[in-house]
C-alpha positions as a Python dict, from the first residue, in 0.01 Angstrom:
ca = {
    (1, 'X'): (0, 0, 0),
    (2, 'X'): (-213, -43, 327),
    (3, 'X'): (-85, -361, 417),
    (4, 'X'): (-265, -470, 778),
    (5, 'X'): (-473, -766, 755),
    (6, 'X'): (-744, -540, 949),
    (7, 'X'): (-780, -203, 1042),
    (8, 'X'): (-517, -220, 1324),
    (9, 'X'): (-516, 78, 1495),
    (10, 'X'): (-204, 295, 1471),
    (11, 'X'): (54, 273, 1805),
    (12, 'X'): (-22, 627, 1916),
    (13, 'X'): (-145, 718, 2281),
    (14, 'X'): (-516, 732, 2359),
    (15, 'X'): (-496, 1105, 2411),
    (16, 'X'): (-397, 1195, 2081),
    (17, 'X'): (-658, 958, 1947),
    (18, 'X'): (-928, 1175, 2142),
    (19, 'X'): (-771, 1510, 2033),
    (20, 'X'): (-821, 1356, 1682),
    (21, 'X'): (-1165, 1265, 1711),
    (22, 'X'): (-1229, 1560, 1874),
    (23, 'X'): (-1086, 1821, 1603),
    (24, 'X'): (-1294, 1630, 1301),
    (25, 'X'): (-1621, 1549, 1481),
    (26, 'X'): (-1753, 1923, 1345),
    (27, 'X'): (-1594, 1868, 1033),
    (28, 'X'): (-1717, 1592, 869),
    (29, 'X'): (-2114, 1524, 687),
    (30, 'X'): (-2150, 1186, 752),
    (31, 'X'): (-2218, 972, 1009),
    (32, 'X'): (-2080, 707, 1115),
    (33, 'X'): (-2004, 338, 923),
    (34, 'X'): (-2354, 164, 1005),
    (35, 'X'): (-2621, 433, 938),
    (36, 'X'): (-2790, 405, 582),
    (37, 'X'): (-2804, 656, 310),
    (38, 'X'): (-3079, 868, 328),
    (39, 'X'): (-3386, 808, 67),
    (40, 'X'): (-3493, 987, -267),
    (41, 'X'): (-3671, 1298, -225),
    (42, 'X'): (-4023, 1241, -373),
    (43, 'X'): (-4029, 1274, -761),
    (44, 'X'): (-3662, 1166, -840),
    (45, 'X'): (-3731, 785, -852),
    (46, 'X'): (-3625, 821, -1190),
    (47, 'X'): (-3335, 950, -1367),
    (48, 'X'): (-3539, 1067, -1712),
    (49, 'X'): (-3662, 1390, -1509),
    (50, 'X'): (-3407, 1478, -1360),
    (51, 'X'): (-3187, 1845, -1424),
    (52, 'X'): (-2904, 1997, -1333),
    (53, 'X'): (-2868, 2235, -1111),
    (54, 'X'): (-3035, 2006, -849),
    (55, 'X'): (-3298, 2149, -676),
    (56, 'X'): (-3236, 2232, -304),
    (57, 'X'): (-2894, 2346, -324),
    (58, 'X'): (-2727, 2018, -150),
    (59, 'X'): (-2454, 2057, 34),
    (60, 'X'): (-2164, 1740, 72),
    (61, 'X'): (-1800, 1684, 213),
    (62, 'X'): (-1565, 1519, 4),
    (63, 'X'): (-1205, 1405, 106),
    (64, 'X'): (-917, 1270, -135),
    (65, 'X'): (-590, 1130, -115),
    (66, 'X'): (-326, 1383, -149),
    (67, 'X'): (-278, 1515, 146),
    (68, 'X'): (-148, 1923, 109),
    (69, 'X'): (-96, 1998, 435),
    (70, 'X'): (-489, 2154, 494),
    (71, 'X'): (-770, 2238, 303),
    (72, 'X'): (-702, 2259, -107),
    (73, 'X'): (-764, 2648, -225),
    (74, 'X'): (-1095, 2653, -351),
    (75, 'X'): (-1076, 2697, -778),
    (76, 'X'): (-1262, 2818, -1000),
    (77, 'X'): (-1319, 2499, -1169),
    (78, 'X'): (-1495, 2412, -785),
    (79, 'X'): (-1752, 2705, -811),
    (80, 'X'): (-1818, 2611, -1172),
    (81, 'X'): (-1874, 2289, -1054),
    (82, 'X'): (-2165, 2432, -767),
    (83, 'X'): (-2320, 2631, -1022),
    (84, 'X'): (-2371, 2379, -1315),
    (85, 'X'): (-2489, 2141, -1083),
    (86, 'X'): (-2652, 2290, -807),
    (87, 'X'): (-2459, 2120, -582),
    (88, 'X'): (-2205, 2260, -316),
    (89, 'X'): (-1917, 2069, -245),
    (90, 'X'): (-1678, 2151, 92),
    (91, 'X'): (-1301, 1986, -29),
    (92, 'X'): (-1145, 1863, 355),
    (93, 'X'): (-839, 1759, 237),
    (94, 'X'): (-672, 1448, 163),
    (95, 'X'): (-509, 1133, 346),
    (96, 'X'): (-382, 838, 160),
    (97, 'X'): (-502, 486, 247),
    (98, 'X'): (-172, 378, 346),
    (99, 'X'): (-135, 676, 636),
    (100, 'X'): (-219, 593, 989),
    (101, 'X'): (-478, 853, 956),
    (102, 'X'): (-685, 695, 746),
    (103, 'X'): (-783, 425, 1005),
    (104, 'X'): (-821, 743, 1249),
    (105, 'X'): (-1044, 863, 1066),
    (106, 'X'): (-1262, 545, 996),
    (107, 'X'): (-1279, 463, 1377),
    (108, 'X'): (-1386, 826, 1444),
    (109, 'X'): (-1686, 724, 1217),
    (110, 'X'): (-1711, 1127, 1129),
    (111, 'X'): (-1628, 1057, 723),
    (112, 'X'): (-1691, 1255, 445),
    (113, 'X'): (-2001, 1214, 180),
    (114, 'X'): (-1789, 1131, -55),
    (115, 'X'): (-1460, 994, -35),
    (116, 'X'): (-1150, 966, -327),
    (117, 'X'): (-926, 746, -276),
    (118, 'X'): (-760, 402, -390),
    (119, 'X'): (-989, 185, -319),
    (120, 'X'): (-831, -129, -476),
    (121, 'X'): (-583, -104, -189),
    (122, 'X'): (-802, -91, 122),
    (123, 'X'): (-709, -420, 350),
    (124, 'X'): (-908, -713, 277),
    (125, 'X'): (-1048, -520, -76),
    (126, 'X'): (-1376, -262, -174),
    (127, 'X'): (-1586, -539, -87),
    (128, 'X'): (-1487, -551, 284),
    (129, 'X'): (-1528, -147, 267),
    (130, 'X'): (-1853, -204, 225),
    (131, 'X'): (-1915, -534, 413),
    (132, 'X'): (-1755, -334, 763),
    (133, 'X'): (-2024, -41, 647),
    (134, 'X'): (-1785, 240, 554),
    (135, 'X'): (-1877, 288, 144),
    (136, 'X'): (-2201, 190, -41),
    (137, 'X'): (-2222, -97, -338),
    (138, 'X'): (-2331, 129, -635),
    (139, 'X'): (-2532, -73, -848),
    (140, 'X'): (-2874, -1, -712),
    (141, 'X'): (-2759, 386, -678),
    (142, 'X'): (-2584, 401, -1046),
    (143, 'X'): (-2926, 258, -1197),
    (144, 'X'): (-3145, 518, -1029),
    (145, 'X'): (-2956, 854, -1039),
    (146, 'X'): (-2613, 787, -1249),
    (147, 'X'): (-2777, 774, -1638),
    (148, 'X'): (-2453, 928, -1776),
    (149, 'X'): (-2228, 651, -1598),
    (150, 'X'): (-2481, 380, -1665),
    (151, 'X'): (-2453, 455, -2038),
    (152, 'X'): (-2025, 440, -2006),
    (153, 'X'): (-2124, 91, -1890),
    (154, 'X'): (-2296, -37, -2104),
    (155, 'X'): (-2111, 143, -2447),
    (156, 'X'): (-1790, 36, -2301),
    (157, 'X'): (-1761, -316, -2125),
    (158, 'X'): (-1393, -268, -2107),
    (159, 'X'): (-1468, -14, -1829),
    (160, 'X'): (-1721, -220, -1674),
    (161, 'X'): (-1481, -503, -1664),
    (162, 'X'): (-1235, -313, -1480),
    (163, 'X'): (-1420, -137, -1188),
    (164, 'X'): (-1626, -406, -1026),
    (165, 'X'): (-1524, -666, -825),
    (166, 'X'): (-1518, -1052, -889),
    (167, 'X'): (-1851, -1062, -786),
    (168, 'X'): (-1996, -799, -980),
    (169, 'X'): (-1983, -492, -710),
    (170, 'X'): (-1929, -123, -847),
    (171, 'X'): (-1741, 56, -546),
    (172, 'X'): (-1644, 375, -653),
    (173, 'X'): (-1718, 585, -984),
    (174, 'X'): (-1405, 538, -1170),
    (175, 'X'): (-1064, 794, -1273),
    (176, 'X'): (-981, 612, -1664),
    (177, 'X'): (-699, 741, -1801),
    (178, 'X'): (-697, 808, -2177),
    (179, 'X'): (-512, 571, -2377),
    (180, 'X'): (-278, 842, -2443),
    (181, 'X'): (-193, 995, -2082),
    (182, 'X'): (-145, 590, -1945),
    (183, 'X'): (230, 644, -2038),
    (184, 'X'): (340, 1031, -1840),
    (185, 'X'): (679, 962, -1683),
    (186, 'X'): (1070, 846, -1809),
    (187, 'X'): (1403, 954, -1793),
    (188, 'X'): (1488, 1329, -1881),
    (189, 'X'): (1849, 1476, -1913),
    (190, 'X'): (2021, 1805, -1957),
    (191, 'X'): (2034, 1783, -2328),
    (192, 'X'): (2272, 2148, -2389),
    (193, 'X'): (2524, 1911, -2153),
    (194, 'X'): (2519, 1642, -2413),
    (195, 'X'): (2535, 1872, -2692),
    (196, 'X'): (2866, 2043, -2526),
    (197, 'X'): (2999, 1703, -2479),
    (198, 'X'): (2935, 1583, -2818),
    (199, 'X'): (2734, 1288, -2651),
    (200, 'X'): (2416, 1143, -2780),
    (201, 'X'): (2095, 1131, -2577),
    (202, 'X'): (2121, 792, -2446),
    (203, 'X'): (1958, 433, -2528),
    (204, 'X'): (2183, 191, -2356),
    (205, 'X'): (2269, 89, -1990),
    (206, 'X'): (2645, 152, -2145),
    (207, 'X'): (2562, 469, -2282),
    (208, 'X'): (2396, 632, -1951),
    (209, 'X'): (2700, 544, -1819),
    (210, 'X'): (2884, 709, -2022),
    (211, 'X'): (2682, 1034, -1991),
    (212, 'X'): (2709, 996, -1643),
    (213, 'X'): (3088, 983, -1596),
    (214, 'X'): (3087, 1277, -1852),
    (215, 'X'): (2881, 1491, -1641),
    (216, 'X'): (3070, 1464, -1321),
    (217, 'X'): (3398, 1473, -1431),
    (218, 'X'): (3366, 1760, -1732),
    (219, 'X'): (3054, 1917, -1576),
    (220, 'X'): (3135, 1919, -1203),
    (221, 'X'): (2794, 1744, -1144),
    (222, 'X'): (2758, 1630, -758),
    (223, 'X'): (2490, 1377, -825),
    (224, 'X'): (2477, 1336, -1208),
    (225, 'X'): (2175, 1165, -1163),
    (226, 'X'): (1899, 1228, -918),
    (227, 'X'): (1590, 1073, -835),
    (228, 'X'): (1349, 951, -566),
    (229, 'X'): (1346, 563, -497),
    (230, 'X'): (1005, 523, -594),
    (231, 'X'): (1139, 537, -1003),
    (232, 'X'): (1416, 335, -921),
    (233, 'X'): (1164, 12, -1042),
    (234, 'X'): (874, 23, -875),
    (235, 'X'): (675, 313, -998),
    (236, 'X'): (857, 300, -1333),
    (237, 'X'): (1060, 13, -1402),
    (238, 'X'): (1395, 287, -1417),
    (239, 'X'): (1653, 130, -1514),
    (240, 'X'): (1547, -215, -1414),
    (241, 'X'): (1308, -256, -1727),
    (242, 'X'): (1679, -294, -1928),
    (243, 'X'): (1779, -626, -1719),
    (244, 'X'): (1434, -761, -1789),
    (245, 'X'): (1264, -687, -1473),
    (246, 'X'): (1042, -446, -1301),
    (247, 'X'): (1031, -413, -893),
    (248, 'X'): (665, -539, -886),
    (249, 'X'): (432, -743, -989),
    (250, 'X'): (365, -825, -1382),
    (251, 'X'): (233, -1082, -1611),
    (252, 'X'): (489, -1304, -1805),
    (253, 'X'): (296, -1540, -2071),
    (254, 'X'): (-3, -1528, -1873),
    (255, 'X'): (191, -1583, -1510),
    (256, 'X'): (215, -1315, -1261),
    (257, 'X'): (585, -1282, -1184),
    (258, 'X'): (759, -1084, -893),
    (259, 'X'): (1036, -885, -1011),
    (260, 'X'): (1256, -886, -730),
    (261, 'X'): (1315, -1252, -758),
    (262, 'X'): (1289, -1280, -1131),
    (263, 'X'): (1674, -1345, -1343),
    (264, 'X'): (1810, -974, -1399),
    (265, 'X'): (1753, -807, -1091),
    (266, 'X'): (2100, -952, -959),
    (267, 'X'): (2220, -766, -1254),
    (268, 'X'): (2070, -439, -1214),
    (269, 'X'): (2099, -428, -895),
    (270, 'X'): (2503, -464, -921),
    (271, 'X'): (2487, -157, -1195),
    (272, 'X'): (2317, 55, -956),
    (273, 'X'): (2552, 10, -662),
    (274, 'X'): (2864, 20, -923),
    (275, 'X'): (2654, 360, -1004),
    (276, 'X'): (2648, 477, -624),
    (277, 'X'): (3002, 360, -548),
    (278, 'X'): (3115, 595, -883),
    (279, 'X'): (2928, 945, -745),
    (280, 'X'): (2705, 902, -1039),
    (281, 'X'): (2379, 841, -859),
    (282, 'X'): (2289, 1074, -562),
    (283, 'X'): (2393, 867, -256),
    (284, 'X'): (2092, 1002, -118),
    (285, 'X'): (1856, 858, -343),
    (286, 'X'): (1642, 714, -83),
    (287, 'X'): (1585, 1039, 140),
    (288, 'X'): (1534, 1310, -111),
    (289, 'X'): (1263, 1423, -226),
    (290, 'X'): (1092, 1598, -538),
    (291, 'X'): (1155, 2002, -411),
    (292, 'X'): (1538, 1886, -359),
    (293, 'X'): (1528, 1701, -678),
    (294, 'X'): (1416, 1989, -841),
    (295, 'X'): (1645, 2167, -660),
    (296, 'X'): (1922, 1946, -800),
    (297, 'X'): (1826, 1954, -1166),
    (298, 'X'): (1756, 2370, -1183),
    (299, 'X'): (2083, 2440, -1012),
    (300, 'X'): (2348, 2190, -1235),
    (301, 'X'): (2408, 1973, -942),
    (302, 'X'): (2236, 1724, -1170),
    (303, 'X'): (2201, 1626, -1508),
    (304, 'X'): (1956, 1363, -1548),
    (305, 'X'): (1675, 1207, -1342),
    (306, 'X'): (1316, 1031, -1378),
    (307, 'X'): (1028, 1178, -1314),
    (308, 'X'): (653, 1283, -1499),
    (309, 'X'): (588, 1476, -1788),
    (310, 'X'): (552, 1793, -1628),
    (311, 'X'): (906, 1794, -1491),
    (312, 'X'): (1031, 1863, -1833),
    (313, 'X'): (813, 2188, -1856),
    (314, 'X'): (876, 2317, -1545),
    (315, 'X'): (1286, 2291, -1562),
    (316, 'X'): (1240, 2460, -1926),
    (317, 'X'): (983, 2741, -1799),
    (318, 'X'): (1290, 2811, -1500),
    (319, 'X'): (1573, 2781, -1726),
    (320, 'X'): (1397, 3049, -1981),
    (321, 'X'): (1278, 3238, -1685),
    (322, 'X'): (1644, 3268, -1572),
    (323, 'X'): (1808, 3322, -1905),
    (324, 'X'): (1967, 3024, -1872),
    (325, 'X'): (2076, 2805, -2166),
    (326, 'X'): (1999, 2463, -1961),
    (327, 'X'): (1746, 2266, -2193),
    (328, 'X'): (1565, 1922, -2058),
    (329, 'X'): (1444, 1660, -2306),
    (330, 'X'): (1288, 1306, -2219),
    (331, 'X'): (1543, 996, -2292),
    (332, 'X'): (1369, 653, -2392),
    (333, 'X'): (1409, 416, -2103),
    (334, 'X'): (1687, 225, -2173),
    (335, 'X'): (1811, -179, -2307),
    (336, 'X'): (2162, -333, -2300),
    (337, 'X'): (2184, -358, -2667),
    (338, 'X'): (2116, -31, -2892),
    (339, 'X'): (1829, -89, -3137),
    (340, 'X'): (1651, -307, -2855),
    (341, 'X'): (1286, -201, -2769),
    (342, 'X'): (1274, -196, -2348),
    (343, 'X'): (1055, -482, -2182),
    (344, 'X'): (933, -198, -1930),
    (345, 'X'): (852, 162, -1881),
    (346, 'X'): (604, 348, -1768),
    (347, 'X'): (238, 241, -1841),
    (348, 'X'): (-53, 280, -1597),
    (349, 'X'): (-369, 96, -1621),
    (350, 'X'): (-633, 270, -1747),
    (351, 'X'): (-768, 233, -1397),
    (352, 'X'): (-533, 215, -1171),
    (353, 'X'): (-765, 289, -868),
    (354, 'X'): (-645, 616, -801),
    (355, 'X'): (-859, 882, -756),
    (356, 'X'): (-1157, 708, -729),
    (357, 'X'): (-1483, 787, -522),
    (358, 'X'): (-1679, 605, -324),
    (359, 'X'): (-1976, 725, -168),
    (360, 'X'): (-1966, 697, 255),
    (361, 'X'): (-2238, 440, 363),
    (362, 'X'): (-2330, 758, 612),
    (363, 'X'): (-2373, 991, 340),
    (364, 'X'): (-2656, 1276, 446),
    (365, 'X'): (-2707, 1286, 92),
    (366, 'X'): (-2644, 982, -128),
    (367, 'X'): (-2868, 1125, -436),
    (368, 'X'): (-2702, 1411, -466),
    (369, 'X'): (-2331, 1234, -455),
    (370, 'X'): (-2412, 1022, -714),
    (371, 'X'): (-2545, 1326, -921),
    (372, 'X'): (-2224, 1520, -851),
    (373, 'X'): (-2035, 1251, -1002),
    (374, 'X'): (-2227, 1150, -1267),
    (375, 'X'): (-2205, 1509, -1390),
    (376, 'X'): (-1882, 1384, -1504),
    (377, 'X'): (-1967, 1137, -1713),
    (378, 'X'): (-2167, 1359, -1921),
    (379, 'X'): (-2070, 1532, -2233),
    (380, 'X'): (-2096, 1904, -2065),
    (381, 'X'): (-1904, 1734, -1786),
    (382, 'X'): (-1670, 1573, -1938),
    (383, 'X'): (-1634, 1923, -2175),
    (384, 'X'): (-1527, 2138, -1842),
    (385, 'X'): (-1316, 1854, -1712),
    (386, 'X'): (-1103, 1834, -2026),
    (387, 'X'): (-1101, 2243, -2177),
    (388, 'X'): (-1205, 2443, -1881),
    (389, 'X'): (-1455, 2725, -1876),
    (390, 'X'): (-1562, 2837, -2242),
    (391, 'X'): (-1509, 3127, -2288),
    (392, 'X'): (-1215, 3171, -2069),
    (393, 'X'): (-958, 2833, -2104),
    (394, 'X'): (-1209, 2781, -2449),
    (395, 'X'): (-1379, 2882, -2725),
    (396, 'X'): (-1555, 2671, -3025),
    (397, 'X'): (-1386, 2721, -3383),
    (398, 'X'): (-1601, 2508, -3644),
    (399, 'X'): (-1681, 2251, -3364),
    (400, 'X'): (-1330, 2225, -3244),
    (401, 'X'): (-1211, 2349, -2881),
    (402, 'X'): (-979, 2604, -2913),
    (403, 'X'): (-782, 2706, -2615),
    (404, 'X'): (-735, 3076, -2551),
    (405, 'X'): (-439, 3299, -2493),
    (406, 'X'): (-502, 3248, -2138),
    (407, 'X'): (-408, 2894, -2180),
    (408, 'X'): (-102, 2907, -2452),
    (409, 'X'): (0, 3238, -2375),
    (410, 'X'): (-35, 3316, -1998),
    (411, 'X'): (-11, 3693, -1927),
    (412, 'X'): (146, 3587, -1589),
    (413, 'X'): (378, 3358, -1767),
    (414, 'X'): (231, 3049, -1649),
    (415, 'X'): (296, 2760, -1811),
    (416, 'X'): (-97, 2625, -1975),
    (417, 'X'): (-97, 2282, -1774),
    (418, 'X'): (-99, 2499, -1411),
    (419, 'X'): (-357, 2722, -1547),
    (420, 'X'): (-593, 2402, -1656),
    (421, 'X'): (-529, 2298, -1278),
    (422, 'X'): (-724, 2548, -1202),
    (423, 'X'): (-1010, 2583, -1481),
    (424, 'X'): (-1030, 2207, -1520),
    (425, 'X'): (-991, 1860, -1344),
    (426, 'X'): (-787, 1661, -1632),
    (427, 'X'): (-623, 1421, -1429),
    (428, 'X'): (-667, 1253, -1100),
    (429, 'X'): (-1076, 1286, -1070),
    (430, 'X'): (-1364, 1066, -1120),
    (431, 'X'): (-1386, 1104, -1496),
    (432, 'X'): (-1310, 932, -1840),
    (433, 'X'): (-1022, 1109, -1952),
    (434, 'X'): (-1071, 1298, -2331),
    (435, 'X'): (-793, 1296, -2598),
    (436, 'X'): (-634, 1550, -2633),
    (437, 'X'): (-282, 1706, -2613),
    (438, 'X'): (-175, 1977, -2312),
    (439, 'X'): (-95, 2323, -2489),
    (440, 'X'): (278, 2316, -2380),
    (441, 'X'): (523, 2553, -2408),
    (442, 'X'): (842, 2342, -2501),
    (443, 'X'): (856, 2048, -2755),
    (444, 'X'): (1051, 1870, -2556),
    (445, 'X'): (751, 1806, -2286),
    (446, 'X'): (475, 1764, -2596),
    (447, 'X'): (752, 1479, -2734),
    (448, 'X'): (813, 1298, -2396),
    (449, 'X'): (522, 1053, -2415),
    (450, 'X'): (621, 942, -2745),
    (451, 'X'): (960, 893, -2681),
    (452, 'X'): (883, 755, -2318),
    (453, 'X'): (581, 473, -2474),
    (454, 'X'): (829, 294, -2667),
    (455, 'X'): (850, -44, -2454),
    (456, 'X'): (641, -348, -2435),
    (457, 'X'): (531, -296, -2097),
    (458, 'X'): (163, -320, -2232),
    (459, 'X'): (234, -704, -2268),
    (460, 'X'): (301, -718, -1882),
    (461, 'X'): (64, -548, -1715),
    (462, 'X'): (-103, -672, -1428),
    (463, 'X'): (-463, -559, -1444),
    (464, 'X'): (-703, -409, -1157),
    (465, 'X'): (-761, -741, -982),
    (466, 'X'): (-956, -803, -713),
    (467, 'X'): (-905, -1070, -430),
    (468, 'X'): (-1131, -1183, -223),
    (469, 'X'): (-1151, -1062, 133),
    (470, 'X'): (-966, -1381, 268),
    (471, 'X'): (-729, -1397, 4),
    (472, 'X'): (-681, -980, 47),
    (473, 'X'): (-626, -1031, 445),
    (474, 'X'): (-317, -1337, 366),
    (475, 'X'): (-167, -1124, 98),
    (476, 'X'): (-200, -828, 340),
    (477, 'X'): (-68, -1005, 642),
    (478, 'X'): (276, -1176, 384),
    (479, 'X'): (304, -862, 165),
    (480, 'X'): (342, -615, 475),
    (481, 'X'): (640, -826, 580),
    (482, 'X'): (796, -960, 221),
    (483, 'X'): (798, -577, 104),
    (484, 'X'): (966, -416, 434),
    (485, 'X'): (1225, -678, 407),
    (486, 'X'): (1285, -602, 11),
    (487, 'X'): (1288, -272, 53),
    (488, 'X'): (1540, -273, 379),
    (489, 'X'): (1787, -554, 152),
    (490, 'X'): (1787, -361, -162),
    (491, 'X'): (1893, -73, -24),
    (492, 'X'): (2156, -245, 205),
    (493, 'X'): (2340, -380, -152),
    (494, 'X'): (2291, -68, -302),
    (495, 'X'): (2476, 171, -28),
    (496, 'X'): (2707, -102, -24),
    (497, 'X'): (2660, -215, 350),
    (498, 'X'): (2595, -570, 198),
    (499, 'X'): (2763, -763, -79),
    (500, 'X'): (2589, -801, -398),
    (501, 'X'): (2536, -1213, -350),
    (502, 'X'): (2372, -1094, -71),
    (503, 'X'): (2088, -1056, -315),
    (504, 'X'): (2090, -1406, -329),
    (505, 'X'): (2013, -1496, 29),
    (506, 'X'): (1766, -1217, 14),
    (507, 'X'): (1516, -1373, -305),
    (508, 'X'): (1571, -1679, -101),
    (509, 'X'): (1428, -1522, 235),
    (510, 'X'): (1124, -1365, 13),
    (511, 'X'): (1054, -1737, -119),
    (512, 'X'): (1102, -1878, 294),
    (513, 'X'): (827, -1533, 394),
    (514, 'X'): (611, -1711, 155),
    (515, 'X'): (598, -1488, -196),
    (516, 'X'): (514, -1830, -372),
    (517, 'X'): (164, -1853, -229),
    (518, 'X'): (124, -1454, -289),
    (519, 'X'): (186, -1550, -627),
    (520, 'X'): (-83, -1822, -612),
    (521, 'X'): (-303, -1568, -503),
    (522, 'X'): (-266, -1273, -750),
    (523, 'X'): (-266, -1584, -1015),
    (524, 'X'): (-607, -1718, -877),
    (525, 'X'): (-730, -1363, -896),
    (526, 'X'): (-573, -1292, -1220),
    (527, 'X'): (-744, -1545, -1406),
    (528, 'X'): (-1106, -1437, -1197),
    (529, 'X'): (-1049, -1084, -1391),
    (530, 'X'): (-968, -1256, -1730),
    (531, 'X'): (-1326, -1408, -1692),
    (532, 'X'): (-1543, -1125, -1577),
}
């Protein structure tokens, strides 16, 4: 998270700040933070008239969050886009909020038209976005040009409930998750090891273990298990979810809760570094990441790791590809005692923030953003986001979407969720998510979600809350501190530099660095969401 009570500016030399500003000036559509959006052309007052393509052939920017190193390829699901609605989009990249870019490229005032991103996280919340002039409020701008979103609104209020602020701001038009793809991620194992073994796919703390041991001494595994810190409880709750506790923030009978200091994390905390101290978790958890993961878990240096859906394909497509008889399967995330149902998991929000647009208070444009987007929203929209390009990912059977052999059965051999990525948006755009289930070529990745949804993390969630722009600048200003020093203590027990009481000194530093009135404020902003 971007945790700076304002928009400090990053500790770089004023040189490289001008080289910056200097490279993006000719890049970028809009101007800078204070100017308004330009009017309505004549004779689009209204939405009733209005038809895609749009007329003029409009031209925006657009940046997102995932930064890959440069300019995305352009897909064909982008020139569909252009040609359905009229309106031509140049893709500039991506740069999370959290990256000292970000405030770069607000001070440069040069920012995209329209601008993905997680806007729950921005310091001080949407509304000071749009108080300090860089995005727009929405609500005059949905009601005159977004008919398709407006309607989402007002069919479903559990939408509207979630992406506006306290005050009744829309921000950004939303990414919502189907009920369905909320729950993507879990445990996975080298199920052909188990079956050599004679080993079951595990369901207990005791029982990983187990596997574990099995797989380094009888299968000559390095780092039995492999993952990146982020699912060691914070992203997912790992292993943590089995002691009770999840590294983050959740709700506990109608109390927001901090895992790190909640009973059970002394406990799972001492498995993990019994785990580390035993060669069964990669001592180098906290520095790898996913291509030496991968890495790990194709070549047998591993057996077993957390990660997303897609994982599981993409081992199985390598390990067919390769003749190999390695086979991955999802394991449920695991209790202490068998037959237990997990407290935690995976489970996003059905808005989580991510991938969210706003539109840039400098937008040339602001008509024409808002029509891009609401495209979306619409059935024909939300038709090419989901199948593709009928006639190519699709065709209709009695009503039904059917995909093509293009999808199931590649020619190339790609697997059908890497061709969608580039015939359809799915995931990670501003959208409603359909129902419907990926075309995959292995059971084992069409079975993960069921096996991986079985927890009561539902009952826990913390939803999409909204301080206020005081209360976001103190929780910015005590988080940025409490969670460096979490982060740097945890992983001192774990390597073993520090005893495991030292856990205890360390929830009693995160009460002393003030957690307690963080707490008061996610509660006070808790209950604000209940009553929306």
């Amino acid at each position: 998270m971007f945790r700076n009570r304002t928009l400090a500016w990053p500790k770089i030399g004023w040189m490289a700040f001008i080289v910056f500003i200097l490279c993006t000036a000719g890049c970028f559509g809009g101007g800078g933070g204070e100017e308004k959006p330009a009017g309505a052309p004549a004779g689009r007052e209204g939405s009733d008239s209005f038809r895609y393509p749009m007329e003029g052939g409009p031209a925006l920017t657009l940046m997102d969050e995932f930064d890959v190193g440069g300019k995305p390829e352009r897909k064909p699901i982008d020139e569909e886009y252009e040609k359905r609605t009229g309106i031509a989009i140049e893709h500039l990249g991506g740069i999370p909020m959290q990256d000292n870019r970000f405030s770069l490229l607000l001070a440069s005032g040069r920012l995209p038209d329209i601008w993905m991103n997680t806007w729950l996280q921005y310091p001080g919340g949407p509304e000071k976005a749009i108080e300090q002039g860089y995005i727009l409020p929405l609500n005059d701008l949905i009601d005159r040009y977004a008919p398709n979103f407006k309607r989402v609104l007002k069919e479903r209020p559990d939408i509207d409930k979630m992406i506006k602020t306290d005050s009744g701001l829309y921000y950004v038009f939303p990414f919502i998750r189907s009920e369905s793809d909320r729950v993507y991620g879990g445990p996975i194992v080298r199920k052909d090891w188990l079956d050599e073994l004679g080993l079951p796919v595990p369901e207990t703390i005791g029982e990983w273990y187990t596997m574990l041991k099995a797989f380094k001494e009888k299968k000559g595994a390095a780092a039995p298990l492999t993952l990146r810190s982020l699912f060691l409880g914070e992203r997912t709750a790992g292993f943590a979810g089995a002691f009770g506790v999840m590294g983050n923030f959740y709700v506990e009978d109608g109390k927001v809760k901090y895992g790190y200091i909640e009973p059970g994390y002394k406990a799972y905390l001492a498995t993990m570094r019994k785990w580390v101290q035993e060669g069964l978790l990669d001592k180098d958890f906290a520095v790898v990441d996913l291509d030496t993961v991968d890495k790990k878990m194709m070549s047998g240096a591993s057996g077993s790791t957390i990660g997303w859906q897609f994982y599981i394909e993409k081992y199985n497509l390598a390990a067919r590809s390769h003749r190999s008889s390695a086979r991955y399967v999802a394991a449920p995330y695991p209790t202490l005692v068998k037959g237990e149902i997990p407290k935690f998991g995976q489970l996003d929000n059905a808005y989580a923030g991510t991938s969210s647009a706003a539109i840039t208070a400098g937008a040339k444009n602001a008509e024409a953003a808002v029509r891009w987007l609401d495209y979306a929203y619409s059935e024909e929209g939300s038709m090419l986001n989901t199948y593709g390009i009928e006639g190519v990912t699709y065709t209709m059977e009695s009503g039904v979407p059917v995909f093509t052999d293009f999808v199931v059965n590649n020619p190339d051999g790609v697997a059908s969720d890497q061709v969608l990525l580039k015939y359809a948006h799915q995931s990670n755009f501003p959208m409603i998510q359909r129902e419907f289930q990926n075309e995959w070529k292995f059971e084992e990745t069409s079975r993960s979600k069921e096996i991986w949804r079985k927890t009561r993390h539902e009952n826990h969630l913390l939803p999409p809350i909204t301080p206020t722009a005081e209360e976001a600048a103190e929780l910015s200003l005590l988080m940025e501190r409490i969670d460096k020093y979490v982060k740097d203590a945890e992983l001192r027990i774990l390597l073993g530099e520090d005893p495991i009481d030292a856990y205890d000194a360390m929830a009693a530093h995160v009460k002393a660095m003030g957690i307690e009135r963080v707490l008061e404020i996610k509660q006070a902003a808790y209950q604000r969401y209940l009553n929306r």
